[in-house]
Every structure is written in C-alpha cells, then in structure tokens.
C-alpha positions as CSV (number, residue, x, y, z in Angstrom):
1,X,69.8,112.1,147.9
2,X,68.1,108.9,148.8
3,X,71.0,107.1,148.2
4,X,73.4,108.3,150.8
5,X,70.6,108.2,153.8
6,X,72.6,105.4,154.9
7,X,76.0,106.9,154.7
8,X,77.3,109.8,156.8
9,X,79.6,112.0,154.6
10,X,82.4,113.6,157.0
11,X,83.3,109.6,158.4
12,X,86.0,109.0,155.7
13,X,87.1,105.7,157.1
14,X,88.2,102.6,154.8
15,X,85.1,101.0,155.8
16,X,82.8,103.5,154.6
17,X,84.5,103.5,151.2
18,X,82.9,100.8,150.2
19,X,79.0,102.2,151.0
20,X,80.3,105.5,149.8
21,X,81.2,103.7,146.3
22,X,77.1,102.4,146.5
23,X,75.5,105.2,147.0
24,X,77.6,107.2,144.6
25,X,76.8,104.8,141.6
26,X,73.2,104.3,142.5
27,X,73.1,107.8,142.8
28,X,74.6,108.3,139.4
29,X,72.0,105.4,138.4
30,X,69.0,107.6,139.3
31,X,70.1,110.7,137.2
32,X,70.9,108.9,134.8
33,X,67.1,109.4,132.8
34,X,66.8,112.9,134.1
35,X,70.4,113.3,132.3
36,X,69.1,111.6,128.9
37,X,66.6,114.0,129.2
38,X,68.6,116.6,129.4
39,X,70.7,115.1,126.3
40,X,67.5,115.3,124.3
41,X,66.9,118.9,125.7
42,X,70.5,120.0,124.5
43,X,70.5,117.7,121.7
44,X,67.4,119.8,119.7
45,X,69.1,123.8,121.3
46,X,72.3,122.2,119.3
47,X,70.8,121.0,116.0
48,X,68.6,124.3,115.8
49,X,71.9,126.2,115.7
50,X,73.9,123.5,114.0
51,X,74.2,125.7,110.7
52,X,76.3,128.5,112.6
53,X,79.1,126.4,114.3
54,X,80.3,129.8,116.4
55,X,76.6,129.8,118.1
56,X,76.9,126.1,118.2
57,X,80.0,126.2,119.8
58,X,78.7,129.1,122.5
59,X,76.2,126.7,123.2
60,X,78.5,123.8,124.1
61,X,79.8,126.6,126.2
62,X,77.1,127.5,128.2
63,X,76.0,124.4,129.2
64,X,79.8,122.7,129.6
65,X,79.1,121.2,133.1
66,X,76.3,119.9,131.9
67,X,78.0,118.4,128.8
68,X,81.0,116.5,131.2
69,X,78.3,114.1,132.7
70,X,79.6,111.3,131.2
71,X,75.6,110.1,130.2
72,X,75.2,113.6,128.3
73,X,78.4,113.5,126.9
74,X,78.0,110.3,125.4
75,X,74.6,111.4,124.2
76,X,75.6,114.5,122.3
77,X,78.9,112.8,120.8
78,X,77.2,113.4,117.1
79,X,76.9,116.8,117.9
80,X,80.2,117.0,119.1
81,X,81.2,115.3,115.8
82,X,79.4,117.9,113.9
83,X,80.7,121.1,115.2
84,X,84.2,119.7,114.4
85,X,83.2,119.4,110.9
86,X,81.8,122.6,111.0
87,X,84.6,124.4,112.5
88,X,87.0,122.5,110.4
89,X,85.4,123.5,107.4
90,X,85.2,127.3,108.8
91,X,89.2,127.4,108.9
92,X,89.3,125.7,105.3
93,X,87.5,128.2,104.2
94,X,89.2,131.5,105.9
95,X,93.1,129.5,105.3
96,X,91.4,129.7,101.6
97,X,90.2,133.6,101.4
98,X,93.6,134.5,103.4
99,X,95.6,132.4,100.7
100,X,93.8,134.1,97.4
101,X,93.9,137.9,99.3
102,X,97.8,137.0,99.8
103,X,98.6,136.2,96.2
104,X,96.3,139.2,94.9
105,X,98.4,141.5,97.8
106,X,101.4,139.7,95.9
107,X,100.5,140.5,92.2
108,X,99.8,143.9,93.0
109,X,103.6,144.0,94.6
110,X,105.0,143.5,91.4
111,X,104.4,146.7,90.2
C-alpha cells in the first residue's frame, strides 16, 4: 500500500482527487505482474479441465473476483473463448438428442 503513504483516505476533497487518481493507478501498476501471475496460475487450472466445460465453467466461478481484474481478464480471454465454444457445443448437442427423442416419442404416437 506504498502507494497511498502520501494520501490520507477519509479527506475526500477535490484536491486530493487528483493524488488519489496516482496512487490508485500506480497501485494498480504494482499488481499488475502479481496479476499476470495469477493469469498463468488460472490459465493452466482452466486448460486442465478445458475438456468438461461444466467444471471449466465452476472454475470461472470460483475464482470470479479474481477473473474481473481487468489484467486477468484480459489474460484468460482464450479461455473465456473456449468455454463458449464448449458450452455452445454442449446445447447443440442436447437441442440435438431432445430433437431425435421427440420425433421417436412422435412415431410411437401414431399408433
């Protein structure tokens, strides 16, 4: 918290805006390898699980706070990418099985 050592926090005056505004981004500069770190961390947890999108997806889950940092957000966006095309594939294929169980369900009707 380096950063705001020069800025008290509770005097929210105009004229502290503009120290406040500093300290926030080089703040946000600091974390910002921890948070490709991180990226890299999440990035492997996702790709390990990338072949079951409904575990992928829990983990996008668990770690959404994580994920909003814009750095690790911007990070995993190929990840993000591929659980859509996994998911979307998911539906294809259970809109598919509903569609064939409806027209065997409707053959056997015509009895």
């Amino acid at each position: 918290f380096i950063p705001f050592n020069a800025v008290i926090p509770l005097n929210v005056t105009e004229v502290m805006d503009a120290p406040w505004a500093r300290a926030v981004k080089d703040y946000e500069r600091r974390l910002e390898p921890i948070e490709l770190r991180v990226a890299g961390k999440l990035r492997h947890a996702l790709t390990s699980v990338a072949h079951q999108p409904h575990t992928m997806m829990a983990e996008f889950q668990r770690h959404k706070e994580l994920i909003k940092r814009t750095t690790i957000s911007q990070e995993l966006s190929q990840e993000r990418d591929t659980l859509l095309v996994k998911l979307s594939e998911r539906v294809q294929s259970l809109r598919s099985d509903f569609n064939q169980k409806r027209e065997l369900h409707d053959l056997g009707d015509d009895d």
